[in-house]
C-alpha positions as CSV (number, residue, x, y, z in Angstrom):
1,X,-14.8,0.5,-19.6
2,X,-15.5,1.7,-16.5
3,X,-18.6,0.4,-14.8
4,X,-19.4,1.9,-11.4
5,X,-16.9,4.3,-9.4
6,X,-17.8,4.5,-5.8
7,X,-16.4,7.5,-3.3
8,X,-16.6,7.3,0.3
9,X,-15.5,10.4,2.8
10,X,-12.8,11.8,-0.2
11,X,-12.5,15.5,0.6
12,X,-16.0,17.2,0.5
13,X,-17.4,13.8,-0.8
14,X,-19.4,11.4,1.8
15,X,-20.4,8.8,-0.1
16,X,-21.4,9.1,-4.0
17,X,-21.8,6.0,-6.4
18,X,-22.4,6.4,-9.7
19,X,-22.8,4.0,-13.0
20,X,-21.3,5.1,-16.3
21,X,-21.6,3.9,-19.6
22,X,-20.1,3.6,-22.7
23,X,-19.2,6.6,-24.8
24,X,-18.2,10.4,-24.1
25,X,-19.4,11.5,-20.8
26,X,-19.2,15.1,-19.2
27,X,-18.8,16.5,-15.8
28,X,-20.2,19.9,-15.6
29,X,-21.2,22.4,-12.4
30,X,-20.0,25.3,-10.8
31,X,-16.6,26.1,-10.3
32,X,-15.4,24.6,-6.3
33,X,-18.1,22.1,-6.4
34,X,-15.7,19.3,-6.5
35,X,-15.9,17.9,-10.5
36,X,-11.8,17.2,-9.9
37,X,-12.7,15.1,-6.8
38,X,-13.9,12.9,-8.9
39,X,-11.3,12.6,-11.5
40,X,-9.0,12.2,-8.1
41,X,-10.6,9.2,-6.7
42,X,-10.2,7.8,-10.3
43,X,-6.8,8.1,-10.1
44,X,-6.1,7.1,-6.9
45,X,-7.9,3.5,-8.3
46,X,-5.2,3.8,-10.6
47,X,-2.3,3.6,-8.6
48,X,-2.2,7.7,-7.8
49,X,-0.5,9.7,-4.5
50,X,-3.1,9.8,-1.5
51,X,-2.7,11.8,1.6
52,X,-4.7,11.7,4.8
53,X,-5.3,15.8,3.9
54,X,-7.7,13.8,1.3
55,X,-9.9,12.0,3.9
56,X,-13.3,14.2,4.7
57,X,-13.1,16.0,7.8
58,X,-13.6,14.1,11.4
59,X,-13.5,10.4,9.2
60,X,-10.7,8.5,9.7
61,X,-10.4,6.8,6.5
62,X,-11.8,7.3,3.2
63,X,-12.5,4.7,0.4
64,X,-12.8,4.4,-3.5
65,X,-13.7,1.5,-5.0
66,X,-13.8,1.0,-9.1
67,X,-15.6,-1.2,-11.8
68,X,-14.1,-2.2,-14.8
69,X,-15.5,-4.4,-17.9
70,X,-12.9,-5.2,-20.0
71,X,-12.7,-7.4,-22.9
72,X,-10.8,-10.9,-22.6
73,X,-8.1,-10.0,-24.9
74,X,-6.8,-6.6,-23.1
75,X,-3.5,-6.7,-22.4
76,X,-4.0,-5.7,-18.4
77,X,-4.8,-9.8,-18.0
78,X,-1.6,-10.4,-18.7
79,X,-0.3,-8.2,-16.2
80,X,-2.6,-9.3,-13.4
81,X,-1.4,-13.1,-14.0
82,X,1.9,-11.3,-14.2
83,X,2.0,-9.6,-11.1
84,X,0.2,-12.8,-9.9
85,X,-3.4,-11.7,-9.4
86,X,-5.9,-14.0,-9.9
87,X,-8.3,-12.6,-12.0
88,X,-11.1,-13.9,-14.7
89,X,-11.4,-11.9,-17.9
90,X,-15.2,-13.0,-18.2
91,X,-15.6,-11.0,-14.4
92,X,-15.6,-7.9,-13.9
93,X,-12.5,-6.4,-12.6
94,X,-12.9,-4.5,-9.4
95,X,-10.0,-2.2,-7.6
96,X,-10.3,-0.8,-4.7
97,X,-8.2,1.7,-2.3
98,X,-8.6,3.0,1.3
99,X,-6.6,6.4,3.0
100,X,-6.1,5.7,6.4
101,X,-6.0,9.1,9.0
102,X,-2.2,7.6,9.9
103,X,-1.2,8.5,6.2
104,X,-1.4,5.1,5.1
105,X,-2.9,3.1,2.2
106,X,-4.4,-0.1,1.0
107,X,-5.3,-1.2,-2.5
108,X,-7.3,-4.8,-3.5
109,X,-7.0,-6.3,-6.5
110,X,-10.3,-8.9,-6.7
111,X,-10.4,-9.0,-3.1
112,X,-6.1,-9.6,-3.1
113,X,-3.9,-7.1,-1.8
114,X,-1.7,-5.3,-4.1
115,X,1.6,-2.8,-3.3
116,X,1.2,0.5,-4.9
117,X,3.7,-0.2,-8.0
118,X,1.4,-3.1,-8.9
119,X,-1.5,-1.0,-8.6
120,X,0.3,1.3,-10.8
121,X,1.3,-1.5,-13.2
122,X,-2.1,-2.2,-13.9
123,X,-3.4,1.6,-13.6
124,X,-1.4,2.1,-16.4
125,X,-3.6,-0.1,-18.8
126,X,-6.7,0.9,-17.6
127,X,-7.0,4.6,-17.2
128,X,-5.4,7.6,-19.1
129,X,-6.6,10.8,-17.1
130,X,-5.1,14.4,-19.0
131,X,-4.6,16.9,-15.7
132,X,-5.6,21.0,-15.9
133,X,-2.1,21.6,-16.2
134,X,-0.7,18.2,-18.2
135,X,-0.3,20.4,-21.1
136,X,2.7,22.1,-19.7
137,X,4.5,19.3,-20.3
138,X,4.4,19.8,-23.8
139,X,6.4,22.5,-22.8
140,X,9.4,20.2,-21.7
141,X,11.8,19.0,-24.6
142,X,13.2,15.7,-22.7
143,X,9.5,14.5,-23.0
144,X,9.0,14.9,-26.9
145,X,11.5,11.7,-27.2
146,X,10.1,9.8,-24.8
147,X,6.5,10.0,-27.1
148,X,8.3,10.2,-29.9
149,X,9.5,6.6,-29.2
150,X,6.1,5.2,-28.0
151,X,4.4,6.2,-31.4
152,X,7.1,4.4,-33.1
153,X,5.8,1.3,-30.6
154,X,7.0,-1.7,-31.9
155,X,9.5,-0.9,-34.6
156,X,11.7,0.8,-31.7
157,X,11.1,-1.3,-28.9
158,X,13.8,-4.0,-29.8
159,X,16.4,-1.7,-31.1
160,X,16.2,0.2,-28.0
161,X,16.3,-2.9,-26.0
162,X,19.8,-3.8,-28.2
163,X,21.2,-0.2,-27.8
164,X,21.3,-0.4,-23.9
165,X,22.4,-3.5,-23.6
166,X,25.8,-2.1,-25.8
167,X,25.5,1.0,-24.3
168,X,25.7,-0.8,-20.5
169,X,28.5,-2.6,-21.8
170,X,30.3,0.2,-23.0
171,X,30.0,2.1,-20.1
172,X,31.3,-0.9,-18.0
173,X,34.2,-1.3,-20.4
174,X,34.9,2.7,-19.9
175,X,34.3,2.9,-16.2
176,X,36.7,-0.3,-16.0
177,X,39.4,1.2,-17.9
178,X,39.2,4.9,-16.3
179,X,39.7,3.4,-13.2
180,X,43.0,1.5,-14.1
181,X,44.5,5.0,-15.4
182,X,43.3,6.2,-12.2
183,X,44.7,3.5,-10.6
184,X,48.1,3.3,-13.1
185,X,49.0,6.6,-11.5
186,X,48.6,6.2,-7.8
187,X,49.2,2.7,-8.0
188,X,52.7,2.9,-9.1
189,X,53.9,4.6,-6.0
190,X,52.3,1.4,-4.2
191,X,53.7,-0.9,-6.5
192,X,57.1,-1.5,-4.3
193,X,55.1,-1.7,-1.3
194,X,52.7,-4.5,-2.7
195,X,55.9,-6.4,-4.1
196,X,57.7,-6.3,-0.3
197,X,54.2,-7.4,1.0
198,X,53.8,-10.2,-1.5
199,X,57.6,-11.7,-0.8
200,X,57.2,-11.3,2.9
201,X,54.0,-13.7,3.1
202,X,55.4,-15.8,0.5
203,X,58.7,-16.3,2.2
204,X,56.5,-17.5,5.3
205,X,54.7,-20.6,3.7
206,X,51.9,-19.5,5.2
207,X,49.0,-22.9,5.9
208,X,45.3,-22.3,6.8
209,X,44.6,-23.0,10.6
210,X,48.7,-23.6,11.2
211,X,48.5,-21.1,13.8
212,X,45.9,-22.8,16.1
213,X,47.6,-26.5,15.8
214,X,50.9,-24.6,16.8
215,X,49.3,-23.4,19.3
216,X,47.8,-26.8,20.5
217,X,51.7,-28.2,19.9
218,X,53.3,-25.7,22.2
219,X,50.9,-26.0,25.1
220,X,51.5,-29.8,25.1
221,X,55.3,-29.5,24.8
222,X,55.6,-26.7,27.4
223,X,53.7,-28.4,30.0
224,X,55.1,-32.4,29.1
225,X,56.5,-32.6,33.0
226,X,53.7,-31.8,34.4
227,X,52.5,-34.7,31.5
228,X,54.3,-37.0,32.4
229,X,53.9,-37.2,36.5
230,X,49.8,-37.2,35.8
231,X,49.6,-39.8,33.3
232,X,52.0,-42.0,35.5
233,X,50.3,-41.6,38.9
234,X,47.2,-42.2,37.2
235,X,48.6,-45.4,35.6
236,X,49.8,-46.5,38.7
237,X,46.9,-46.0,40.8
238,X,44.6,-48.1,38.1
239,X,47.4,-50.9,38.5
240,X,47.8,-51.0,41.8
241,X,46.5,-52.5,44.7
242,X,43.4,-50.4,44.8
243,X,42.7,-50.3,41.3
244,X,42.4,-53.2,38.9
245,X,43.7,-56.0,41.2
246,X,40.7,-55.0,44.1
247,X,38.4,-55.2,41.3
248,X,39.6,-58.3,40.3
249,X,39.4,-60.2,44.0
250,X,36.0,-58.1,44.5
251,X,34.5,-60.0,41.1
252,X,36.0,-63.4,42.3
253,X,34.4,-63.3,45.4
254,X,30.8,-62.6,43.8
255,X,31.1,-64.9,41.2
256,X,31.9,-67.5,43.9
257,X,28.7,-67.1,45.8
258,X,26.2,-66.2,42.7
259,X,24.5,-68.9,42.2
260,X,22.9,-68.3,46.2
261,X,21.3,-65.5,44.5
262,X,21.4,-65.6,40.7
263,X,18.3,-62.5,40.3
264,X,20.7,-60.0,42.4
265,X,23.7,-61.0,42.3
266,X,24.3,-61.7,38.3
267,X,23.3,-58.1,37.3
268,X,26.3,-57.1,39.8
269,X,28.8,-59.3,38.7
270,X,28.3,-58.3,34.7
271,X,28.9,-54.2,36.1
272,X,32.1,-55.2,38.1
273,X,32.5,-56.9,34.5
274,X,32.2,-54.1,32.5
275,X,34.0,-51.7,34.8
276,X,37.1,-54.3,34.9
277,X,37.4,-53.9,31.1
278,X,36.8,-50.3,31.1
279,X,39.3,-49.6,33.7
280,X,41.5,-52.0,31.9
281,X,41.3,-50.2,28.6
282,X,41.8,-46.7,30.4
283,X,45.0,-48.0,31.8
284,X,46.7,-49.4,28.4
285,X,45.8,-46.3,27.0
286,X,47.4,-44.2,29.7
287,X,50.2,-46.1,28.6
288,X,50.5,-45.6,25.3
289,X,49.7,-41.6,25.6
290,X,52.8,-41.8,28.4
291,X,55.5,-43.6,26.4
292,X,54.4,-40.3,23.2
293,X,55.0,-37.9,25.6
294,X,57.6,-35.4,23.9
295,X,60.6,-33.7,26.0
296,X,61.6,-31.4,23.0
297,X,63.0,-27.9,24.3
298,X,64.1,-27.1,20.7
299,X,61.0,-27.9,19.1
300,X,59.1,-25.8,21.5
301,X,62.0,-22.7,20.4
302,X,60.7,-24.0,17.2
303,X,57.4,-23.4,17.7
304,X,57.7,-20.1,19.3
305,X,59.9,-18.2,17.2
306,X,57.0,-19.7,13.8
307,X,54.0,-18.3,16.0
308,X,55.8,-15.4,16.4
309,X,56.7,-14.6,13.0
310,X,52.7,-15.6,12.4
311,X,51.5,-12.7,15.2
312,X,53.8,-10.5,13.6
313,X,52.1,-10.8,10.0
314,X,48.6,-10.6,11.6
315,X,49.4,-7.1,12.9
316,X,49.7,-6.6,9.7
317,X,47.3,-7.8,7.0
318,X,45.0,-10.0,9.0
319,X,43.5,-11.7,12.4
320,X,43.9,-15.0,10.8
321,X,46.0,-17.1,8.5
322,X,43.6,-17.1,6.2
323,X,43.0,-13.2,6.1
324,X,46.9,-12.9,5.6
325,X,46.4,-15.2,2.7
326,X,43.4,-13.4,1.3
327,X,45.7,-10.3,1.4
328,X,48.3,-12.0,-0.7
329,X,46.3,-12.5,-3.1
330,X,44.2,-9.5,-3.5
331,X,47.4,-7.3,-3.2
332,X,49.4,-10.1,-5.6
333,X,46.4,-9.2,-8.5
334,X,46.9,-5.5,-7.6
335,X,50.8,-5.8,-8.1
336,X,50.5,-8.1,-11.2
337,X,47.4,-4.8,-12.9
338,X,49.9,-2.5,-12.0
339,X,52.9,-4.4,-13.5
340,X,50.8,-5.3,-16.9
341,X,49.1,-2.0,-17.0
342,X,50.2,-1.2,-20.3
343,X,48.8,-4.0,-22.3
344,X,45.8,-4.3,-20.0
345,X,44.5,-0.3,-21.1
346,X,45.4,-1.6,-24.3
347,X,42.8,-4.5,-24.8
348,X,40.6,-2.6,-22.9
349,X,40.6,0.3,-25.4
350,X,40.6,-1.5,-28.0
351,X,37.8,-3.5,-26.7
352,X,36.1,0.3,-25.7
353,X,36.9,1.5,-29.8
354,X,34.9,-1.8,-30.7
355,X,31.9,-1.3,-28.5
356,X,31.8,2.2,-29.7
357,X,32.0,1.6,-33.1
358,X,29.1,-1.2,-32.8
359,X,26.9,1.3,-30.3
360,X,27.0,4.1,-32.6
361,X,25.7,2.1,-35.5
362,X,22.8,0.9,-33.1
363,X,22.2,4.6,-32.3
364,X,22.1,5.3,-36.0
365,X,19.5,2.3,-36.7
366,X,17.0,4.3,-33.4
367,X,17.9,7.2,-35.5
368,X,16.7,6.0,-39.0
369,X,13.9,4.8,-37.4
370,X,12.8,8.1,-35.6
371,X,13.2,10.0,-38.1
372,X,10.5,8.1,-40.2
373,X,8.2,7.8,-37.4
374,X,9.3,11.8,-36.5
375,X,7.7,12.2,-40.5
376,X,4.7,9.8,-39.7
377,X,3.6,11.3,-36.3
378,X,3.6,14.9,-37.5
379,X,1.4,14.0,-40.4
380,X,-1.1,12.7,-38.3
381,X,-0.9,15.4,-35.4
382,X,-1.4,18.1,-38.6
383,X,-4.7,16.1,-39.6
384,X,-6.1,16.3,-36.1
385,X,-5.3,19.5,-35.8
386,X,-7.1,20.5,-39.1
387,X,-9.8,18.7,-37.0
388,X,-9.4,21.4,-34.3
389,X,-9.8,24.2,-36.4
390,X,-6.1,24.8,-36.6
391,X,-6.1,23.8,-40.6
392,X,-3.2,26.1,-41.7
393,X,-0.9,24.8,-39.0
394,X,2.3,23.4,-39.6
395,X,3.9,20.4,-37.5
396,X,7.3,19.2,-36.9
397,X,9.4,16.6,-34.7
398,X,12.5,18.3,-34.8
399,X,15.8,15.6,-34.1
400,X,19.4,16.5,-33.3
401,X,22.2,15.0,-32.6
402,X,24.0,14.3,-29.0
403,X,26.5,12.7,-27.6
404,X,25.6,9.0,-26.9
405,X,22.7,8.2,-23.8
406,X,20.9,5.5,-22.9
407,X,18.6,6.4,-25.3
408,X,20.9,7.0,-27.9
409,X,22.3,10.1,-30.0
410,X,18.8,12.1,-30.5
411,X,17.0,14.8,-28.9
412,X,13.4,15.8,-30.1
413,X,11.5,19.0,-29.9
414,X,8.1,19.2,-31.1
415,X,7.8,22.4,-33.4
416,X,4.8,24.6,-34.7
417,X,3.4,27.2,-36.9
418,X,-0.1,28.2,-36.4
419,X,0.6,31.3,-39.0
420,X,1.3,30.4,-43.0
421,X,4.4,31.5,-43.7
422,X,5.9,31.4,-40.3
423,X,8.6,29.1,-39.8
424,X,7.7,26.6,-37.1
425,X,9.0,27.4,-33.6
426,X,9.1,25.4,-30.2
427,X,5.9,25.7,-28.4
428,X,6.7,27.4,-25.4
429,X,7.4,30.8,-28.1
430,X,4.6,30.6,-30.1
431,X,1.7,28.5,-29.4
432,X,-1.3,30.1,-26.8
433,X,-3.1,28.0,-24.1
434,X,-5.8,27.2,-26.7
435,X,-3.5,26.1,-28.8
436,X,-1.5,24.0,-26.3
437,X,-4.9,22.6,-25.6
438,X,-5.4,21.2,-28.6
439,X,-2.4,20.1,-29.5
440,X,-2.3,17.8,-26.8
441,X,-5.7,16.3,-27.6
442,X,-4.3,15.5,-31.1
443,X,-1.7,13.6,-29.1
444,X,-4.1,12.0,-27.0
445,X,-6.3,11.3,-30.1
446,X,-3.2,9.1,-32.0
447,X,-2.0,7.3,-29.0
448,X,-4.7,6.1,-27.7
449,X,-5.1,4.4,-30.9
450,X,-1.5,2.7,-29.6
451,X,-2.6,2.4,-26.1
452,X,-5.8,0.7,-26.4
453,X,-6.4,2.1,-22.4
454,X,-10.3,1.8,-22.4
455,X,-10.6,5.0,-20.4
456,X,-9.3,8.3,-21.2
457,X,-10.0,11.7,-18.8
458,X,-9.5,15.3,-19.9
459,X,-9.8,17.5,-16.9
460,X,-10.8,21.2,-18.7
461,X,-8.8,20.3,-21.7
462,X,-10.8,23.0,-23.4
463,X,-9.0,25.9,-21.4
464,X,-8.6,28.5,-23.5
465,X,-10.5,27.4,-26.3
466,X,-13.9,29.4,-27.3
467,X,-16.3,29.4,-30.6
468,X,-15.3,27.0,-33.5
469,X,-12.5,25.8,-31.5
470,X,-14.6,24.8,-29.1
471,X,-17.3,23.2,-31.5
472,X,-14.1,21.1,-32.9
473,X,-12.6,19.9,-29.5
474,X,-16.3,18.2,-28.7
475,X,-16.5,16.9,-31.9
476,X,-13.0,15.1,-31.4
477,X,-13.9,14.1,-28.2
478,X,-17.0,12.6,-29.0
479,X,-15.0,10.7,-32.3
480,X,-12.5,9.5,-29.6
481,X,-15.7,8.0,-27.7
482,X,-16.0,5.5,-30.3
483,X,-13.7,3.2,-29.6
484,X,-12.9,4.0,-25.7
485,X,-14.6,5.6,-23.1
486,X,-14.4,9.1,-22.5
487,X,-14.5,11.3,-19.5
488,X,-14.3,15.2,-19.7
489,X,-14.4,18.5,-17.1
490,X,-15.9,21.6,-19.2
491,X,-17.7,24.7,-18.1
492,X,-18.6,25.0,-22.2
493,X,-21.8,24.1,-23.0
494,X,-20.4,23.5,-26.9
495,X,-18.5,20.7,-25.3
496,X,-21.0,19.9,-22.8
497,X,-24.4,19.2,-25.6
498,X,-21.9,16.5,-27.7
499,X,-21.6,13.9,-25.0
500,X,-23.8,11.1,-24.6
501,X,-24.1,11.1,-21.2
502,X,-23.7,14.2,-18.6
503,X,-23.4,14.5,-15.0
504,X,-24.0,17.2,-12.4
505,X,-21.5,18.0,-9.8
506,X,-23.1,19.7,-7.0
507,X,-22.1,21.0,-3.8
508,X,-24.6,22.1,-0.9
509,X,-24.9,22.7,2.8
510,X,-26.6,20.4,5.1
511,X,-28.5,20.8,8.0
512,X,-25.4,20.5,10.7
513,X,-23.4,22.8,8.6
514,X,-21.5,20.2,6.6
515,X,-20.5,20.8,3.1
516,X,-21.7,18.0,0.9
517,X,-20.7,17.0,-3.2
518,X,-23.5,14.8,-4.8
519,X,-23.0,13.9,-8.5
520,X,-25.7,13.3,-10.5
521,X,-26.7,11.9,-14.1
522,X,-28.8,14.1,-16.0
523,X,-31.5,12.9,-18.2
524,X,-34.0,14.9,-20.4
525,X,-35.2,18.2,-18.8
526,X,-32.4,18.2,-16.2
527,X,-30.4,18.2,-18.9
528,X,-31.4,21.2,-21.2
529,X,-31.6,23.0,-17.7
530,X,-27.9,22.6,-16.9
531,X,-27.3,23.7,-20.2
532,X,-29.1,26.4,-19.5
533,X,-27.1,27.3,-16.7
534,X,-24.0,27.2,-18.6
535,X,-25.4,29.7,-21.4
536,X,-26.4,31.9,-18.8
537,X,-25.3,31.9,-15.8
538,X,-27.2,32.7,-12.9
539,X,-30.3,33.8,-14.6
540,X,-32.3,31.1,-17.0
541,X,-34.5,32.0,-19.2
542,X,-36.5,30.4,-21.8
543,X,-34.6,31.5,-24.4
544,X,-31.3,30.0,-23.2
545,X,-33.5,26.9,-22.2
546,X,-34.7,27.0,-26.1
547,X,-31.1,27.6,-27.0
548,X,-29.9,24.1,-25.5
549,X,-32.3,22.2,-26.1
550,X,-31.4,23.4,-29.9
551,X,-27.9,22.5,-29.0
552,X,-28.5,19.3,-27.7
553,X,-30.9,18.8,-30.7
554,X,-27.8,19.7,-33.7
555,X,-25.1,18.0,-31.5
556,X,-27.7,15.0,-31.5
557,X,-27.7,15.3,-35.2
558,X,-24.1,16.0,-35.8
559,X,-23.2,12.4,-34.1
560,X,-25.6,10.7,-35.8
561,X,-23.9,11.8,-39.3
C-alpha cells in the first residue's frame, strides 16, 4: 500500500505530505483546487511523463517522493532484483523523482538511480491510476484483445509466446523467399555479368597480399645495379685497408701494452673485440646478400605485366586482393541463387506451406482459448455490472476472424445492451458516459483481482453517474478496498460518505499573492462539514449538516454489513 506521498513545488503545490492508510480513500474539494495534482505526482512516482511546465512557478525543480509497504511475496521484488535494485521486502520501498527547470528528470529507487523504463517497470506493479478520460479507450476496438488476453493470464501466455515465435519464422521464411522472386527477375539480366566476373577473377589465381610482395620483388629487381655497386663498395671498404685489417693492427697493438694498464686498457680491448666480430659478421653477410643479387629483365616483364593485370581488377571490384576475392565470392553465391532459383523457391515454399500450416493451428489453439475466456470474462463483467445498477444489461466479447498477426487470427470488440431486448451493440453506439463509467469499473474490479497492484486510482470515475448509480459505484469501490487500496476523485457526496478515509483539497491565496494547494485529512466534524459542502454548495445549513452526518452514519452501517 501506499504509505506517505510527499509533493514539493509540483504546479500550484509547494510542499504537501500526507500519510494514507489502508482502504478506500477520497479526494474531494472544489473544482481547480488541484485534486488531479495529486493523482499526477502519483504517477510520475510511477514512471509517468514530467515537463518543467509542471515545476511551481520561479522554482527550479520540483520533487515527489513515495512510500510503499508491500508484502514479501509481491511480485515487484522480483523485478527490483531483476532490474538489479537492491531492495529488502521487510523495508519499506521508497521512490522518488525530481523535474529539473532544463526539462530533465531523475528517479531513485532506495537511494539507486533508476532510467525511466525501470521506473516504469516497477510502476507497473505498484500503482493502477484510471484517468478522467481512460474510459474512452473503451471506445477503441484494438484494445478489447489486448485485455481480453490479460484476463485469460496464464492459459494464453505460453501459447502466445509459441505463436510468435512460428509466426517470426514464417515471416522470415516469406520475406526470404519474396525477395529471391524479386531477385529471380532482375537478377537474370545480371546473371551473364556475374558469370564473366566470376571467370575473370578465377582465371587470375588471385593470392591474398600477392600484390604487395610483387611489389617488394620488382623494386628489388629494377634497381639490382644500383644493388650490386653498393653492396660491393661496402664490402670492400670493411675489407680493406681501413676496415677490418686497421682494426685488427689497432687491437694488436693494445693487447701488447695491457698489462701497463689492465683497469683502462682491458675494457678497450674487449670493445675493439666486439666491434671486430661485428664488423666481421656485417661483411660475410654483405657477401652472401651480393652473390643473391638477381639480374632478371624477364622476370621483372613478369612482374609487371601480373601487377598490372592485379591494378586492372582493383578498378574493378576492389582496393585489395582480398576485396577482389570477397567479390568472387559474394557475386559467385549470387550467380549460383540465380542459377538454382528454381529449386531454391521450391524448398522455401514448401518450407513457407509448412510453417503456415503449423501457425494457423497455433492461432486456432489462442483462439479456442479466447473464446472460453471471451465466455468467462463477460459473465463476470455482467455480475458487476448488476452491482452497478445496470442488472438487465447484456455483455459480450465479440471475436472474428483475420488474417494472421502477431497476435494471431482474432479481433475482439466488447459489445452491450443496457435495454432487454436490444441486441448488444459496440459501445461507442449505445452506451452513455455513465454507462461507460461503469463499465470500466467492472473492468477494473476483475483485473485487479489478476493484477494484485496494491493501489488502484479512479480520477472522477463517477462522471456521469447520479442517484442509485451513484450509491452502487461507492459501494463497489469501497468492496474493491478490501483487498487493495483505493484512491478516488468525486464531487458526489454518495461516493464521498463510503470511504474510510477522506481528504480536502484546498486551494487559497497567500499573503504575497501566491496561489497555494494544501491537502488535508478530515476527521469527525471536518468531515460532515465537507459533506455538507457537497450537498449544498455554497450555503451550509444544518439541515445538509444533519443530512451527512446521516450519510456518513448508513454508509458507516452499510460497510459494516
Amino acid at each position: 500500500m501506499l504509505r506517505e506521498l510527499t509533493i514539493r513545488n509540483l504546479a500550484v503545490i509547494e510542499h504537501v505530505s500526507v500519510s494514507f492508510h489502508p482502504g478506500f480513500h477520497v479526494l474531494t474539494g472544489e473544482t481547480g483546487a488541484g485534486k488531479s495534482i495529486v493523482i499526477d505526482a502519483l504517477a510520475l512516482t510511477a514512471g509517468g511523463r514530467g515537463s518543467a511546465e509542471m515545476i511551481r512557478h520561479g522554482c527550479d525543480r520540483a520533487d515527489i517522493e513515495a512510500l510503499f509497504d508491500l508484502p514479501g511475496q509481491h511480485p515487484v521484488w522480483e523485478t527490483l532484483q531483476r532490474i538489479g535494485v537492491e531492495a529488502d521486502s521487510e523495508e519499506t520501498l521508497i521512490i522518488r523523482r525530481e523535474i529539473l527547470a532544463q526539462g530533465k528528470s531523475t528517479a531513485r529507487i532506495n537511494g539507486q538511480g533508476v532510467t525511466l523504463t525501470m521506473l516504469r517497470e516497477v510502476g507497473e506493479h505498484l500503482v493502477n491510476i484510471h484517468g478522467q478520460h481512460e474510459h474512452q479507450s473503451l471506445l477503441r476496438t484494438e484494445k478489447h484483445l489486448e485485455w481480453l488476453d490479460s484476463f485469460a493470464g496464464e492459459n494464453i501466455l505460453q501459447e502466445k509466446l509459441t505463436y510468435r515465435i512460428h509466426y517470426q519464422q514464417y515471416q522470415a521464411i516469406s520475406r526470404e523467399r519474396r525477395e529471391l522472386e524479386e531477385k529471380s527477375r532482375l537478377g537474370m539480366q545480371m546473371l551473364d555479368l556475374y558469370r564473366f566476373q566470376v571467370e575473370e577473377i578465377e582465371a587470375a589465381k588471385l593470392k591474398p597480399g600477392e600484390d604487395e610482395s610483387l611489389d617488394d620483388e620488382r623494386r628489388k629487381l629494377s634497381h639490382a645495379e644500383k644493388l650490386m655497386d653498393a653492396v660491393t663498395e661496402a664490402y670492400d671498404l670493411l675489407y680493406g685497408t681501413k676496415g677490418l685489417s686497421a682494426l685488427s693492427r689497432a687491437l694488436t697493438r693494445l693487447q701488447d701494452i695491457v698489462k701497463v694498464d689492465p683497469l683502462v686498457l682491458q675494457p678497450l680491448v674487449e670493445q675493439l673485440q666486439s666491434a671486430y666480430y661485428g664488423v666481421e659478421d656485417s661483411a660475410f653477410q654483405l657477401r652472401d646478400y651480393k652473390e643473391n643479387i638477381e639480374f632478371n629483365p624477364g622476370r621483372l616483364a613478369q612482374i609487371e605485366q601480373r601487377l598490372d593485370l592485379i591494378h586492372s581488377l582493383k578498378r574493378k571490384y576492389g582496393e585489395t586482393t582480398e576485396d577482389i576475392l570477397n567479390h568472387q565470392l559474394k557475386i559467385k553465391a549470387e550467380a549460383d541463387q540465380l542459377e538454382n532459383r528454381d529449386e531454391l523457391l521450391r524448398e522455401l515454399a514448401e518450407q513457407e506451406e509448412t510453417l503456415h500450416k503449423e501457425l494457423r493451428l497455433q492461432a486456432e489453439k489462442l483462439s479456442t482459448i479466447r473464446r472460453a475466456a471471451s465466455r468467462v470474462l463477460a459473465k463476470q463483467i455482467e455480475q458487476e455490472l448488476a452491482h452497478l445498477q445496470m442488472e438487465r444489461s447484456v455483455f459480450e466479447v465479440k471475436l472474428g476472424t483475420i488474417s494472421m498477426t502477431i497476435s494471431g487470427a482474432d479481433t475482439a470488440e466488447f459489445v452491450l445492451s443496457t435495454n432487454p431486448g436490444e441486441p448488444p451493440k459496440p459501445l461507442a453506439k449505445i452506451a452513455s458516459g455513465g454507462e461507460m463509467s461503469r463499465v470500466m469499473l467492472a473492468l477494473k474490479a476483475i483485473f485487479s483481482r489478476i493484477d494484485e497492484i496494491p493501489v488502484l486510482v479512479f480520477d472522477e470515475v463517477d462522471t456521469g453517474v447520479s442517484g442509485r448509480a451513484a450509491q452502487a459505484v461507492a459501494e463497489k469501490l469501497s468492496l474493491l478496498s478490501m483487498h487493495c487500496q483505493v484512491f478516488a476523485i468525486t464531487h458526489l457526496p454518495q461516493v464521498a460518505c463510503m470511504a474510510d478515509h477522506q481528504y480536502e483539497i484546498r486551494k487559497q491565496i497567500t499573503q504575497g499573492d501566491r496561489t497555494q494547494t494544501s491537502v488535508t485529512e478530515l476527521i469527525s466534524v471536518q468531515r460532515v462539514e465537507e459533506l455538507a459542502r457537497m450537498l449544498g454548495g455554497v450555503e451550509v445549513t444544518e439541515k445538509t449538516r444533519h443530512h451527512a452526518q446521516e450519510m456518513l452514519t448508513l454508509a458507516q452501517r452499510q460497510k459494516n454489513a
